[in-house]
N, C-alpha and C positions, 0 to 999 in steps of 0.2 A: 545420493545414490540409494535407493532402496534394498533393504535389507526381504530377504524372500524365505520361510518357513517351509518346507517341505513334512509333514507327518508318515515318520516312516513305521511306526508302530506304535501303539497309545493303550494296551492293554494292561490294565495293573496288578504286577505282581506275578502272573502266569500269563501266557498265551491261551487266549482262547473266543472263541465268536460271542461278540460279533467285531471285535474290531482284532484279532487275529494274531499279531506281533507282538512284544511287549515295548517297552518306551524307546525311541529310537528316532530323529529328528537329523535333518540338514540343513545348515542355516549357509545362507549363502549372499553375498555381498560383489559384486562384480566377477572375477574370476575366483578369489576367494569360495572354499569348500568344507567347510566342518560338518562333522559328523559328530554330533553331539547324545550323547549314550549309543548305549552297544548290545540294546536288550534282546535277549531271542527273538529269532527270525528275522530281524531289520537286517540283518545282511544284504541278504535276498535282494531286498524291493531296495536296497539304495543303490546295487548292481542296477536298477529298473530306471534309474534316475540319474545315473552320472556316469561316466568310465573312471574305477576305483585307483588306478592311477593320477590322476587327476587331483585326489583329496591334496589339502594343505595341511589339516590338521582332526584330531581326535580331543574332545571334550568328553571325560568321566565322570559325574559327577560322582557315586559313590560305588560299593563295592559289589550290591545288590545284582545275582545273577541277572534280571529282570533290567537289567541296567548296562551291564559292561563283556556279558559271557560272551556276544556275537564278535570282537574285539578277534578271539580264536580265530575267525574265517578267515581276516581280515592279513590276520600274520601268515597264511597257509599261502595264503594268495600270493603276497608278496613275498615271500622267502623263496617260494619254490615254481611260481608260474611266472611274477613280472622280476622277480629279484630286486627289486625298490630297498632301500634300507634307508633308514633317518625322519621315519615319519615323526614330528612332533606330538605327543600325546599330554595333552593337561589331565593332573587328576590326586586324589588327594594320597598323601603320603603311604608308601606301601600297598597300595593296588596294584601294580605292576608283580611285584613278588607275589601277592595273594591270586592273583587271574596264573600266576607262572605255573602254576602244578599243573596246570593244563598243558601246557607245554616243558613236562620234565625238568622247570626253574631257567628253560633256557629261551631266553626271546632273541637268543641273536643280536644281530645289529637293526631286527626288521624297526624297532619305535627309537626315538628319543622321548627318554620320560623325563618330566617337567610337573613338580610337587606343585602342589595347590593348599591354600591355607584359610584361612577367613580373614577376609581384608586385602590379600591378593589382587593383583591385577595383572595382565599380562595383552601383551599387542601381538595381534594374526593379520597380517598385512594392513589391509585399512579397518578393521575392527579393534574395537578395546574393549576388552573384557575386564569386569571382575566378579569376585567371588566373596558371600557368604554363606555362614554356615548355616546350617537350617536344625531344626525340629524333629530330627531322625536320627536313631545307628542305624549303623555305625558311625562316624564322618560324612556328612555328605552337604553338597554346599551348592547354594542357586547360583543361574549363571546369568548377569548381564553383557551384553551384544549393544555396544553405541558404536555408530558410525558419525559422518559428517551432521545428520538429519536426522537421524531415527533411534527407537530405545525398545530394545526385544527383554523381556524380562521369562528367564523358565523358572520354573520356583523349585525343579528337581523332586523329592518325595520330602514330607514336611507334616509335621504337627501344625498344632495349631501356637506353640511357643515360638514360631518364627512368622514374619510375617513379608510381603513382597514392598512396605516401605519401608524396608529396610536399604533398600537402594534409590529411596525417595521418592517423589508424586511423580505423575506424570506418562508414565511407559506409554509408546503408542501400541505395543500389544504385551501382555501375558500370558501366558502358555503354563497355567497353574494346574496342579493335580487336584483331584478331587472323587478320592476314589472312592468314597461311602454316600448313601444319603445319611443327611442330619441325625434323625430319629434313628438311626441303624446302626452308627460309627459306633466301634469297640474300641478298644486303648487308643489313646490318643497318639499314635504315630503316624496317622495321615489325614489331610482334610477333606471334612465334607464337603458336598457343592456348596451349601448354604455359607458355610465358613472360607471356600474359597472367592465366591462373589461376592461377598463383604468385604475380607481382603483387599481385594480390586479395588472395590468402590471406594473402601477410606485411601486409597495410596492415590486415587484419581486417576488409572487409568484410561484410557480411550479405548481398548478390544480387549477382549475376556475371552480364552480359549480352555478349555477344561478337557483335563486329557487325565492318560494314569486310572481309569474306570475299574474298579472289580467287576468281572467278567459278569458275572449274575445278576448287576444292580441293573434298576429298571432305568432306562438311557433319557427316556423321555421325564422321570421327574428329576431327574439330576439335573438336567436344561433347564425346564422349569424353577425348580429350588436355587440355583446359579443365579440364572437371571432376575428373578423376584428380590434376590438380594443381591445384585450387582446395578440392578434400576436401571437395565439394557440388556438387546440381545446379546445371546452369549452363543459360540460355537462350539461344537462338540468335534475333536479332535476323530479324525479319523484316518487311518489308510490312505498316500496317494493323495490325501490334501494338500492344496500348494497355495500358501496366503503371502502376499504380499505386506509390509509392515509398516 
């Protein structure tokens, strides 16, 4: 069964054009519905793409507004318009408490939360997921997606001290951040293109998607620098992109 990416936001760190959202993705496997990060503005456009009733579950991977704030809509919606309660939420320990002050410490019965660790693994119908930790604070941990067939790898936000074989060769896609060019990156908390298309390349990937861009960087040598060290095309994560995996 193939496994289907949806790009519902890929801007790193802020919202801002040209790619508008911040990181925010729906991974989807037959009926099966994840919404995998919860960054500004992805609310919106996953309303554009699914009836939110519908989800099965929420993937967080760390605490980073940019990452899990859009999660607020999400509770408004069903607490008070569809009255839904029990959504499943994966996500690493105490995030739930730390997103709570947004909602007064009280989320109701709208999620069930479900701790995430490095090393974890956890089943959402026919998906299995697991999780390591990455190359970032706070806590934040990438996420693997196997079904029967297929191996979706997101590498979540990441230095360069983690890397995506860490879940072994092979993925038929990665969805790695790569939010600096090379010669530009400042503290090492996130990867360059160059550093994320090498990544790729040594784990032996088959598709390279580069997402997580700071707003200002120049889009077209991020593609180019990815690709020149991934030794294939590389896509550039965008808004409303729908890849198959």
């Amino acid at each position: 069964m193939v496994v289907e990416l949806t790009v519902l936001g890929c801007s790193g760190s802020y919202g801002g054009p040209p790619a508008g959202a911040c990181s925010g993705y729906l991974v989807r496997s037959g009926s099966t519905l994840i919404w995998l990060d919860c960054g500004n503005g992805t609310f919106a456009h996953l309303q554009e793409h699914i009836a939110v009733d519908q989800l099965t579950a929420v993937v967080l991977t760390h605490e980073h507004p940019d990452h899990c704030v859009d999660l607020y809509g999400l509770h408004v919606l069903y607490r008070y318009g569809l009255e839904r309660e029990g959504l499943p939420v994966f996500a690493p320990k105490g995030l739930g408490e730390h997103l709570g002050t947004l909602v007064g410490g009280d989320w109701g019965d709208t999620f069930e939360w479900n701790d995430v660790d490095d090393g974890d693994s956890a089943k959402i119908d026919g998906l299995q997921l697991r999780f390591s930790r990455t190359d970032h604070p706070p806590p934040t941990y990438a996420v693997e997606f196997t079904n029967q067939s297929k191996r979706l790898v997101y590498t979540a936000d990441t230095g360069p001290g983690w890397a995506v074989g860490a879940f072994g060769e092979g993925a038929d896609l990665v969805l790695s951040e790569a939010t600096y060019l090379h010669d530009d990156r400042p503290a090492p908390l996130h990867l360059s293109a160059l550093q994320a298309g090498t990544a790729a390349r040594e784990a032996k990937a088959r598709r390279l998607v580069i997402t997580h861009l700071w707003p200002r960087v120049d889009r077209v040598r991020s593609v180019f620098e990815a690709s020149e060290a991934f030794g294939d095309v590389v896509t550039l994560a965008a808004p409303h992109l729908v890849m198959g995996v």
